[in-house]
N, CA, C and O of each residue as an XYZ file, in Angstrom:
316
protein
N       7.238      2.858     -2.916
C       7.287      3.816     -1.847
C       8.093      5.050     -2.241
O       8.095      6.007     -1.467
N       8.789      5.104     -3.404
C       9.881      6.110     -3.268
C       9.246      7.468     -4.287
O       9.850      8.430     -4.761
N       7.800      7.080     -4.377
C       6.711      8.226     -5.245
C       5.984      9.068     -3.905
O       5.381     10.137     -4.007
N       6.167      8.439     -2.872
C       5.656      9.109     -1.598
C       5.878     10.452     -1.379
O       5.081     11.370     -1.183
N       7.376     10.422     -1.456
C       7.865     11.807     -0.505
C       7.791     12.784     -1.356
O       7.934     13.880     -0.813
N       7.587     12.825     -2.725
C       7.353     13.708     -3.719
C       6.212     14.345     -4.081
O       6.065     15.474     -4.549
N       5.075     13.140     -3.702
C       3.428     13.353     -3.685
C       3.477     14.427     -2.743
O       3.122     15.596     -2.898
N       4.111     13.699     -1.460
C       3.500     14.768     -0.487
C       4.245     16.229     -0.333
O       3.580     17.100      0.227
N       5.300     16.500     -0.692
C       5.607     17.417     -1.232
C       5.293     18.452     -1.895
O       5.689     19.616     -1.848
N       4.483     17.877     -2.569
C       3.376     18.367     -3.814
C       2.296     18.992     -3.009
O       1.810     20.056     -3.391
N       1.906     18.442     -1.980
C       0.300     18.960     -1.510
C       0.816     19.605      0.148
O      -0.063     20.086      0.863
N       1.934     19.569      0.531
C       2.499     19.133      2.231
C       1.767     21.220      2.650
O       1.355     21.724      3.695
N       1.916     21.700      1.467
C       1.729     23.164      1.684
C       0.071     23.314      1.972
O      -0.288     24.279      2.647
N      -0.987     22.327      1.444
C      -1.772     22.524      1.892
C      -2.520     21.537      2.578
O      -3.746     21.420      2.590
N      -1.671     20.835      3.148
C      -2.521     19.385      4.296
C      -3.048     20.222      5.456
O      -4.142     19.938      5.944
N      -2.401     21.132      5.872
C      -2.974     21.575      7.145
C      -4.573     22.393      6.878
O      -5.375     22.670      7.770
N      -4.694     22.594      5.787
C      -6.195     23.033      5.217
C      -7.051     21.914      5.978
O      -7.937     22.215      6.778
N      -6.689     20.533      5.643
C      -7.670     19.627      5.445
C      -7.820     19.337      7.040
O      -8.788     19.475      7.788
N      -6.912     19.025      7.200
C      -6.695     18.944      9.342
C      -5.512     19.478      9.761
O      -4.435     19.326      9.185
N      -5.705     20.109     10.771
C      -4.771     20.908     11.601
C      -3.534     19.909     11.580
O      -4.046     18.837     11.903
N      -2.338     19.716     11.397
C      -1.039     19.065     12.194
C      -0.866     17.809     11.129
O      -0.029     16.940     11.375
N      -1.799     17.734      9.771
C      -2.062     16.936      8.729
C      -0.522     16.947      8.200
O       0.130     15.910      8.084
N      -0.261     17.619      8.041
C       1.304     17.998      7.130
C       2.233     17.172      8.066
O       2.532     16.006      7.810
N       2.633     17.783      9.069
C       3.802     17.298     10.119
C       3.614     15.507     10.942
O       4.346     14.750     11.581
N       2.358     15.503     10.495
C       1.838     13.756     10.596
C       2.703     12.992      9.776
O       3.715     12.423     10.187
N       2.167     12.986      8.266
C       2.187     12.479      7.113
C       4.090     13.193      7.249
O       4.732     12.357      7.885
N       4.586     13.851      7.025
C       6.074     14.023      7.594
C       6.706     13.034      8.624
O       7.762     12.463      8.350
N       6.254     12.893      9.451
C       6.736     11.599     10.818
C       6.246     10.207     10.096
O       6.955      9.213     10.259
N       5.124     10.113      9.349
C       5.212      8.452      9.238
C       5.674      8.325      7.791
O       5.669      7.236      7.217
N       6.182      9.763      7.053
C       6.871      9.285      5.474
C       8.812      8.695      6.476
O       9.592      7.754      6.335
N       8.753      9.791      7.280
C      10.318      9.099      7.834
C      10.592      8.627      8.670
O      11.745      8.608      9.100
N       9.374      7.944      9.319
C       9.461      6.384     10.185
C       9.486      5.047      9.439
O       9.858      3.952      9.861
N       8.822      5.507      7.772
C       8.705      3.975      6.710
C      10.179      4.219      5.980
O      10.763      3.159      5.753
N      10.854      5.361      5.589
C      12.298      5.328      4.826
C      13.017      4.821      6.308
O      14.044      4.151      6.422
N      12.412      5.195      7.066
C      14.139      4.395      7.809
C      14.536      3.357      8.325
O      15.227      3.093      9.309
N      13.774      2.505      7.174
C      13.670      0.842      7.063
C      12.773      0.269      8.200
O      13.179     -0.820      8.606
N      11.884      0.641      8.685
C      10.920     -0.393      9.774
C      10.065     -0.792      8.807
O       9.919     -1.983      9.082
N       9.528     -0.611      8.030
C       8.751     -1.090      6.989
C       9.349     -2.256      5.676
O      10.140     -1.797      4.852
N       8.987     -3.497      5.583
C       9.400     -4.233      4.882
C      10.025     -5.230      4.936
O       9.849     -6.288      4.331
N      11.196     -4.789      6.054
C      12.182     -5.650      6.447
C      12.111     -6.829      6.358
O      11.332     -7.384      7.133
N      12.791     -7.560      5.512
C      12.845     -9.465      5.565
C      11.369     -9.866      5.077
O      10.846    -10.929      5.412
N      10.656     -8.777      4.134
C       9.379     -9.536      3.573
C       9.719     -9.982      2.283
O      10.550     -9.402      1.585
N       8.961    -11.234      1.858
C       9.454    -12.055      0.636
C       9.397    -11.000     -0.842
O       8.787     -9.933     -0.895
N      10.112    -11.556     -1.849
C       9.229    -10.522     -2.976
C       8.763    -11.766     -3.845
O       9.240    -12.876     -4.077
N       7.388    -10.943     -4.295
C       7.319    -11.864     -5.869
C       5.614    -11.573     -6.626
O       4.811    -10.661     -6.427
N       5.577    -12.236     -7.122
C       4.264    -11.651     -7.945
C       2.986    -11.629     -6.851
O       2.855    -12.564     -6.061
N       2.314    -10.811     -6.860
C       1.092    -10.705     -6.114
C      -0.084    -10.175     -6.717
O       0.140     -9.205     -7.441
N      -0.954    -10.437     -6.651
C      -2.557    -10.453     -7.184
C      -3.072     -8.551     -6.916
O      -3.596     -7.909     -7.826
N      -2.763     -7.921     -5.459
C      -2.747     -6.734     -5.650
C      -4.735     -5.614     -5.753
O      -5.163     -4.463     -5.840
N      -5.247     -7.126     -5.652
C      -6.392     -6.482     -5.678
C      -7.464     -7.397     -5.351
O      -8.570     -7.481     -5.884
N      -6.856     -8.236     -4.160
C      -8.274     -9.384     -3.400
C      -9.232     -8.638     -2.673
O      -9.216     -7.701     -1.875
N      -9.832     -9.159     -3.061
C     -11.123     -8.589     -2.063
C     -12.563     -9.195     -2.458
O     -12.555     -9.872     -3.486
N     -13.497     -9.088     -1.957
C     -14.282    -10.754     -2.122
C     -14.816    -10.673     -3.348
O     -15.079    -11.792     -3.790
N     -15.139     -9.589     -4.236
C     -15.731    -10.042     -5.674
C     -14.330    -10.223     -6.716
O     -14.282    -10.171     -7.945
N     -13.566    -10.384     -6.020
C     -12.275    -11.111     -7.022
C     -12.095    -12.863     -6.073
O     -11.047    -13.474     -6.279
N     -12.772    -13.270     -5.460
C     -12.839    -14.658     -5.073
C     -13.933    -15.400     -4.865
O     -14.831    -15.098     -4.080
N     -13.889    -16.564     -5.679
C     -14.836    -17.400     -5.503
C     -14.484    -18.652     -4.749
O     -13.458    -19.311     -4.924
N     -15.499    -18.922     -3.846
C     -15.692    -20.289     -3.355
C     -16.271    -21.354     -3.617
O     -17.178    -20.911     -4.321
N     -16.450    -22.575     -3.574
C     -17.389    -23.778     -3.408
C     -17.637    -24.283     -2.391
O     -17.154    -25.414     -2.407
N     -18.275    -24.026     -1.223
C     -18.539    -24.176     -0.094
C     -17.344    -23.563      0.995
O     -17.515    -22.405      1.374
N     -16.225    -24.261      1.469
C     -15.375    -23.783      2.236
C     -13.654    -23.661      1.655
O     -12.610    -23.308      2.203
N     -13.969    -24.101      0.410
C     -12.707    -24.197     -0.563
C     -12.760    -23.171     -1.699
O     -13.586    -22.813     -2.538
N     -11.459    -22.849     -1.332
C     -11.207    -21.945     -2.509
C     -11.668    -22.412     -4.187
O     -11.606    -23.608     -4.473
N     -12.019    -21.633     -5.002
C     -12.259    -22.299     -6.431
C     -11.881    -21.396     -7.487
O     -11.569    -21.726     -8.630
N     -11.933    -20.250     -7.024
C     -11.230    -19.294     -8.098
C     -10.905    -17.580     -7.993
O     -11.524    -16.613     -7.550
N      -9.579    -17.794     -8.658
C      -9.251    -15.598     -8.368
C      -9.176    -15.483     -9.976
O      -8.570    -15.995    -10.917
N     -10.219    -14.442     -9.707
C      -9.902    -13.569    -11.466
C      -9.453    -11.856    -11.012
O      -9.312    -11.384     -9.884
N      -9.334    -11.313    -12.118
C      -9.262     -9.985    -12.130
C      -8.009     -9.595    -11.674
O      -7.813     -9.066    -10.580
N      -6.830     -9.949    -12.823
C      -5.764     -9.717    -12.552
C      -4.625     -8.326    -12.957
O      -3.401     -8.192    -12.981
N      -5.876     -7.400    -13.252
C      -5.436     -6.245    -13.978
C      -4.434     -5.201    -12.729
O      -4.066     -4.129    -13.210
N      -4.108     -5.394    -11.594
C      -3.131     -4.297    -11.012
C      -2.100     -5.830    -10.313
O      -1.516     -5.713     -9.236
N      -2.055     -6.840    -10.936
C      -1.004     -7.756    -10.351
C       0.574     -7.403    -10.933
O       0.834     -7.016    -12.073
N       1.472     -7.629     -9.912
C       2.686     -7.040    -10.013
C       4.035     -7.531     -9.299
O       3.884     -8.650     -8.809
N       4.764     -7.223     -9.193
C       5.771     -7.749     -8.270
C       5.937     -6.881     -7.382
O       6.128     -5.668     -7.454
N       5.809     -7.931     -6.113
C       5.891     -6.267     -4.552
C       6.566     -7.476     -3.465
O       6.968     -8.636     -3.552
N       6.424     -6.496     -2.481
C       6.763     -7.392     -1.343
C       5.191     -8.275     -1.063
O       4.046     -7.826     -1.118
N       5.658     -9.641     -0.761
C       4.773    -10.311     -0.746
C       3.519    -10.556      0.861
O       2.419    -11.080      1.034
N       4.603     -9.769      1.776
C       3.994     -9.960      3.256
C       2.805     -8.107      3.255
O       2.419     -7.505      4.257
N       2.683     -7.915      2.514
C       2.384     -6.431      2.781
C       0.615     -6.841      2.874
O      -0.213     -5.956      3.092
């Protein structure tokens, strides 16, 4: 999260191009997530980072396999 406020920084001069009030949005929810409501008491540890159904296979109603572990990482684990 702490690549956020710099990104938008970067572009904040021209968000209002894209939608009117775009800038001062993305401003209110970059400093509603720094002022800790986001995260709080979520576990950390390695996470997969990229499920979604052609990274899971089934055998009827049971899980059977996750591949495609190329953006797995350590994050908060509840996200």
């Amino acid at each position: 999260m702490s690549g956020w406020r710099p990104l938008f920084e970067q572009a904040a001069a021209r968000a209002d191009e894209s939608a009117t009030g775009l800038a001062a949005f993305i401003a209110a929810e970059l400093d509603h997530l720094e002022g800790g409501i986001w995260r709080n008491n979520l576990p950390l540890g390695v996470i997969h980072a990229d499920l979604f159904p052609d990274n899971v296979f089934f055998l009827g109603e049971r899980l059977s396999g996750i591949i495609d572990f190329t953006f797995a990482c350590n994050e908060h684990a509840g996200l």
